[in-house]
C-alpha positions, 0 to 999 in steps of 0.5 A: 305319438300315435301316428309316429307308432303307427307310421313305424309300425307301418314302415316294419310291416311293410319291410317284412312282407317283401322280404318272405314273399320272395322267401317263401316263392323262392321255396316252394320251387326249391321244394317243387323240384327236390319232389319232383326229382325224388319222386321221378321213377318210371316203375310208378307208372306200372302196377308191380302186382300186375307184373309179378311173376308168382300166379298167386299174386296175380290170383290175389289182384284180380280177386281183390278186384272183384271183390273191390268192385262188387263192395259198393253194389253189395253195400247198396244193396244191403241199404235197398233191402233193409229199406224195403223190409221196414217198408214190408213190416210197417204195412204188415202192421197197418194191415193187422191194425185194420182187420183188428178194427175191421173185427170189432167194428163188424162185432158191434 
């Protein structure tokens, strides 16, 4: 009784697999070309900013330019000196600790 279920089984499975394949490959080119075809424009290769009209669109994208371009650097920046300021303050703090000591032990 196992093996006639297993054999079906088997038979169903099989029949099912070759029957979605061609589906799905015969889909993915349908919607391969449907995203090609909508998604073919020559003005995507043309920044529309850097073609305007208005000089204040172009002010605006060489600004945001700029500003894009000096994020990371400041942000590094930031991050460096944060870094070297608890470095600052730790040895400040080690070296009040040692002329403390430094105090007590010439006290004594």
């Amino acid at each position: 009784c196992r093996r006639s279920l297993a054999n079906s089984l088997h038979f169903g499975l099989s029949h099912i697999k070759e029957r979605p394949f061609f589906l799905m490959k015969t889909t993915r080119i349908i919607l391969f070309l449907i995203c090609g075809i909508l998604l073919w424009n020559p003005s995507v290769y043309g920044c529309s900013v850097c073609f305007s009209v208005k000089e204040e669109t172009l002010t605006a994208y060489h600004l945001t330019t700029v500003f894009l371009s000096f994020l990371p650097l400041s942000m590094i920046g930031g991050l460096a000196y944060f870094f070297w300021s608890q470095a600052k303050k730790k040895r400040e703090a080690e070296a009040s600790i040692l002329s403390q000591t430094e105090k007590t032990s010439s006290e004594s």
